[in-house]
BAFITI-338767 format. One record per residue (C-alpha): y, x, z. Coordinates in steps of 0.02 Angstrom, whole numbers, plus 50000, padded with zeros to 5 digits. Layout:
N
YXZ
...
// end
This chain:
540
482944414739962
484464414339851
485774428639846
487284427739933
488984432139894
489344441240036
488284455440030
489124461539855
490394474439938
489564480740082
489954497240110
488074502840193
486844514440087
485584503040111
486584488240012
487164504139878
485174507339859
484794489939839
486064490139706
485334501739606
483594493139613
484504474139543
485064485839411
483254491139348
482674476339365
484044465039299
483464477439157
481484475639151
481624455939179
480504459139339
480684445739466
480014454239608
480354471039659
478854482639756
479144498039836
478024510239894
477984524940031
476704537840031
475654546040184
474484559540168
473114553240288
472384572540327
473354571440510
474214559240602
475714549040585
477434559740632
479244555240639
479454559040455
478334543440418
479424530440531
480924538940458
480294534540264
479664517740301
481194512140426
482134518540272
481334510240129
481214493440224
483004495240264
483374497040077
482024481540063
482984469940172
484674470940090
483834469739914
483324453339973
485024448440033
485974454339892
484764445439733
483624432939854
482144440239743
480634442039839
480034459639859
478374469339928
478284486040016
476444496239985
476004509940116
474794518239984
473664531840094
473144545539974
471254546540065
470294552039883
471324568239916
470114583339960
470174592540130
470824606740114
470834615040280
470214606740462
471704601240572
472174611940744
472344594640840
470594586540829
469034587440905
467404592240834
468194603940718
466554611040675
465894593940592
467364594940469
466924613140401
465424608940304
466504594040230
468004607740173
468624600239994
467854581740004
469014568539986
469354561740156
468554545840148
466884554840125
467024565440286
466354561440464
467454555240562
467564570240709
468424557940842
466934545840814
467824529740797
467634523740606
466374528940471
467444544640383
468904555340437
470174546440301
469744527940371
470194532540552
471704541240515
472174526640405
471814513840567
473024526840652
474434522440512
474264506940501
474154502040696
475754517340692
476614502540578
476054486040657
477004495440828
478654496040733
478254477640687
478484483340500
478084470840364
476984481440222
475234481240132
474274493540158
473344503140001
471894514939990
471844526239863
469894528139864
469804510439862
471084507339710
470214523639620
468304513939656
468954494939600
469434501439429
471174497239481
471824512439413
470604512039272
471794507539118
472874519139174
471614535939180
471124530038999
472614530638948
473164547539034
471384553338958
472234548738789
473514559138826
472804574838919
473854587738817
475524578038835
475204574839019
474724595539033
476324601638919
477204594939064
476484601739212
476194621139122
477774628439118
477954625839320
476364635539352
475784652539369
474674661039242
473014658739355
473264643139364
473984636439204
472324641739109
471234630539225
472454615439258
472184599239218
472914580739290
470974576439316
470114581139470
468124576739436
467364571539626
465584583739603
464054572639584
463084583239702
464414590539818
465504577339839
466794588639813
468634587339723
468584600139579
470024609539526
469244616239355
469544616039153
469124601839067
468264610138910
468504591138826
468834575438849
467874561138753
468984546738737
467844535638665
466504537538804
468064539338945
467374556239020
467934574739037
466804589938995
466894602639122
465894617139208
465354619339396
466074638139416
464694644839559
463184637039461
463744636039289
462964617639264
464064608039144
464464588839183
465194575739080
466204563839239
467044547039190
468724547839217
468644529239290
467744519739461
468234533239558
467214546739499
468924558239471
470524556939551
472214564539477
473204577639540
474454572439640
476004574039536
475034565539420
474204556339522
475964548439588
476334545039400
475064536339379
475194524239529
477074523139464
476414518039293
474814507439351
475784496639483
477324497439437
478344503239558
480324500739568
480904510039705
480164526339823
481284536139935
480544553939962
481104572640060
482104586139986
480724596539963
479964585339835
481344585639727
480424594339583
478964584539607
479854568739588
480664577439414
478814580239340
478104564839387
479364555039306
479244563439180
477284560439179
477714543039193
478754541639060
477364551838958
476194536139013
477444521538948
478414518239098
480104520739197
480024529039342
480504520639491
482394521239569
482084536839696
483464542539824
482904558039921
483324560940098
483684577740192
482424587640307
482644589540499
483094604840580
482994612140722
484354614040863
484634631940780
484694626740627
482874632440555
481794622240465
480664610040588
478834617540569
477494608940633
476524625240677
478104632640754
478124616940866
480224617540866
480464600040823
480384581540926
478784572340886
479074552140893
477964550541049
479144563141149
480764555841059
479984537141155
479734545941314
481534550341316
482444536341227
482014518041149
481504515040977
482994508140937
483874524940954
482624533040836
482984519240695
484894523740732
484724544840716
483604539440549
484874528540469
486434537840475
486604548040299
484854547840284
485544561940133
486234575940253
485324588240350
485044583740548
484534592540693
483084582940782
483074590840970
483114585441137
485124585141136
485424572341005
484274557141104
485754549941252
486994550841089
485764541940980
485574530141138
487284526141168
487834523540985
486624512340961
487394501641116
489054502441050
488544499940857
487624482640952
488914477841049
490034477840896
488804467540799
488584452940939
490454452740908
490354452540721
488934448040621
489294464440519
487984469440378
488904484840376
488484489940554
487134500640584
486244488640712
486224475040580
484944485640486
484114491740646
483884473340717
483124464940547
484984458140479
485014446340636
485934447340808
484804452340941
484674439041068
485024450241222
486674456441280
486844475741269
486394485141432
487924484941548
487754504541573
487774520541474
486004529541442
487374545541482
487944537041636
485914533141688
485744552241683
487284556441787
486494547041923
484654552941908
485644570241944
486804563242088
485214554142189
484244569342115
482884558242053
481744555841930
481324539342032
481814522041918
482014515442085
483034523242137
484274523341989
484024502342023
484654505542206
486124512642107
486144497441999
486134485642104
487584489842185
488514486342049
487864472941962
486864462842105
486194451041982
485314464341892
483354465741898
482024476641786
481064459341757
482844451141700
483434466841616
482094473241504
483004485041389
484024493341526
482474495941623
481704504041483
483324516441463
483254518641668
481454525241612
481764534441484
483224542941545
482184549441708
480914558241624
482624565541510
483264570841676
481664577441745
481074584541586
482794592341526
484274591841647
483494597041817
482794613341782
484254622141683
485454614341823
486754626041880
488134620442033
489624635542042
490674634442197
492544626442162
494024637942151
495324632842267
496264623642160
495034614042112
494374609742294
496074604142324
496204591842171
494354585142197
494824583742387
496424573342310
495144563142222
494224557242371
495664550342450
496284541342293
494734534442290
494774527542471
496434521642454
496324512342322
494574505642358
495024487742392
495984487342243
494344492742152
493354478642241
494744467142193
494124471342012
492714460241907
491254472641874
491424480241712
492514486941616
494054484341703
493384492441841
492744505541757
494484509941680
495304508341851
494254520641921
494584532641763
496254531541801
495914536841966
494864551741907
496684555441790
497894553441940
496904566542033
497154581041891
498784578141859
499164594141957
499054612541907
498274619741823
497504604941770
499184594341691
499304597241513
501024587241440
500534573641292
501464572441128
502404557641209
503304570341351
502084560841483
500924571941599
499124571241546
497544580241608
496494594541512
494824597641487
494634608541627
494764596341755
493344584841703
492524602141671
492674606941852
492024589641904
490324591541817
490094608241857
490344609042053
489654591342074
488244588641952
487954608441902
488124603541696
489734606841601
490044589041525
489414571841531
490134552241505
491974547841556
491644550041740
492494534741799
490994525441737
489854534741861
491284532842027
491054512541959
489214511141960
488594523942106
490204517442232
491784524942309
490924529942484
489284539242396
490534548442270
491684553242425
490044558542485
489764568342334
491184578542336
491214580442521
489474587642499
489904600042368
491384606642432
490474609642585
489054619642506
488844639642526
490314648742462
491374632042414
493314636942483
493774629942645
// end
């Protein structure tokens, strides 16, 4: 693929990243670029990982389209690391606690599926990545460590042990400065990753000299075939330097890390790879998303409640400022990413948001007809969390329309009844309407019959819609709803639409609600308000 002109000025941090990367290489003389994303396999796949890989392959794709170079994405799984504590959310905890400190490709396997606790939870990531339909190759790290992949570069961070330590030192604490060292020996007879001094090192023979601290035996371990691994900041260097990788994305919180390792890598004889590090999630307070505290989304809820598409969306706008992952932010994520794809079928935009989310192409279905916010308006008018139902609803409006015909609405007419079921329903709250509001909704209702064969007279869609909206404006234009506009017309203030969602749907805000009179129908929303007005306490 050759580059084209086009993609030189796009204004899209993907196409800025990718920028960045030509420039490093244009440097190096490389002509092919590989990035890499990193997953510690000791639990399970989370929305952080989709967020780094959608990322990184985003970055991928327009590297591709601005040079034409060909380019490689690793998934490297850090396996050799040591267990350090058993996980809360597996079974057979007990097997793992004899195991406590062995890498994780030498541990059984408590869900019973695959020979060692590392190489199941690596089948988890990588079927976790096949779902997404990413394009990657997956890495081992006990299987690059046992190859002698990674052998020239121990011996040559063996060769230079001090340098590699001066670095790491001054950023540790006294206890464990005097026993730190970027080898970790695996124990011949435990199994187990050591965290110890290395008394020497023997470059000649390619072994470190070091003591077992409970029995006091002393062991000379190659540094090579996977008989140590490094520790992991220099253990990243090294991969850095040993591949050579051009580009990794990675959280605020590893800022400093990134820091040493380059510098490790640097210490080794190599530039460190074009980084760009995103911002943490919080949650809808604000605090930092914990996985103990359980106050974030994890992806399988965020796919109960919205499409995937709508996750890529929340992860690729500035991927560099804090966001807060919660319940609230799904129908916005949902609806944005229907307008940000309607505007691409119009425009082949590389700019747009849904050009990066759809694989730089134009999806080859239309963009659902109605709003995910408009779906949940009428799971709360036909108080169901029945897809159904919301199809009875549908139908009305679009006749042609069928689940089988309509595959990504029905997913959103899905998604957006467990929303309503799991979120809306229970913290529902109708409050009778004041009189002036009865009268004005009552005003509404016989707008709407009035003009109802001037509705029909309509083409479904849009024009419709707005005609209805209109209708919904015409009825507030009364006190103390009018507010005047800047233009000396009569307009209508928040209060009215307000009062609407309150007294009819018991929530305080929702989608222009001329969308919802278009697809539920004149008679069932005269039916609406008719109902509402006539509940317990509503003014006569």
């Amino acid at each position: 693929m050759t580059a084209d002109p086009q993609y030189q000025n796009i204004r899209a941090w993907p196409f800025e990243e990718a920028a960045k990367l030509a420039q490093r290489l244009a440097a190096t003389g490389k002509t092919e670029a590989l990035f890499e994303t990193g997953y510690g396999p000791s639990g399970l796949p989370h929305i952080g990982t989709f967020g780094e890989v959608a990322r990184t392959s985003w970055v991928r794709r327009a590297f591709t389209r601005l040079t034409g170079m060909p380019s490689k994405l690793i998934a490297f799984s850090d396996d050799m690391d040591g267990l350090r504590k058993v996980p809360d959310n597996i079974p057979n905890k007990e097997l793992l606690v004899p195991h406590l400190g062995k890498p994780l490709t030498r541990i059984p396997d408590p869900f019973g599926t695959h020979p060692s606790f590392g190489q199941h939870n690596n089948a988890r990531l990588r079927s976790f990545l096949d779902e997404f339909g990413f394009e990657y190759e997956f890495a081992s790290s006990t299987e690059y460590y046992a190859s002698g992949r990674f052998d020239a570069a121990l011996l040559r961070m063996l060769a230079l042990h001090e340098e590699v330590r001066e670095v790491i030192l001054p950023t540790l604490g006294a206890e464990r400065r005097a026993t730190y060292s970027p080898f970790l020996p695996i124990h011949p007879k435990t199994g187990v990753v050591m965290q110890v001094p290395v008394e020497a090192t023997n470059l000649e023979a390619g072994t470190i000299l070091w003591t077992d601290p409970d029995t006091g035996e002393r062991f000379e371990t190659p540094v090579t075939g996977g008989h140590c691994k490094a520790q992991w900041k220099a253990d990243w260097a090294l991969r850095w330097h040993a591949l050579g990788v051009d580009y990794e994305m990675s959280g605020k919180d590893l800022i400093d890390s990134v820091k040493l390792s380059s510098r490790i890598c640097r210490v080794l004889g190599s530039e460190p790879p074009v980084s760009f590090t995103y911002e943490l999630f919080n949650d809808a307070l604000g605090q930092k998303i914990s996985k103990s505290k359980g106050n974030g989304l994890t992806i399988e809820q965020w796919l109960e409640y919205g499409p995937p598409e709508s996750l890529a969306l929340f992860m690729f706008a500035s991927p560099g400022s804090a966001k807060r992952l919660h319940k609230e932010v799904i129908p916005r994520a949902v609806d944005e990413w229907i307008s940000h794809l309607t505007k691409l079928r119009a425009q082949n935009d590389p700019a747009n948001p849904a050009w990066h989310i759809h694989a730089g192409q134009v999806p080859n279905f239309a963009p659902p007809p109605v709003s995910y916010a408009t779906l949940l308006n009428l799971a709360g008018i036909a108080n169901t969390d029945d897809p159904e139902r919301l199809w009875a609803y549908l139908r009305k409006y679009h006749p042609g329309l069928t689940p089988e015909g309509e595959p990504v609405l029905d997913r959103m007419v899905r998604n957006a009844c467990a929303y309503w079921r799991d979120f809306i329903a229970p913290e529902r709250k109708f409050r009778a309407a004041t009189p002036e509001e009865a009268e004005a909704m009552r005003g509404l209702a016989a707008i709407l019959l009035e003009r109802a064969p001037e509705f029909a007279a309509l083409p479904a869609g849009a024009e419709r819609e707005a005609a209805m909206q209109n209708a919904v404006y015409d009825a507030g234009r009364r006190p103390p709803f009018a507010v005047p506009n800047k233009d000396g017309s009569m307009g209508v203030g928040r209060a009215w639409f307000q009062a609407l969602y309150e007294v009819l749907l018991g929530k305080s805000e929702g989608p222009r609600f001329g969308g919802t009179v278009a697809v539920m129908g004149v008679p069932e929303t005269v039916a609406l308000i008719e109902n509402a007005l006539s509940r317990e306490n509503a003014p006569a």
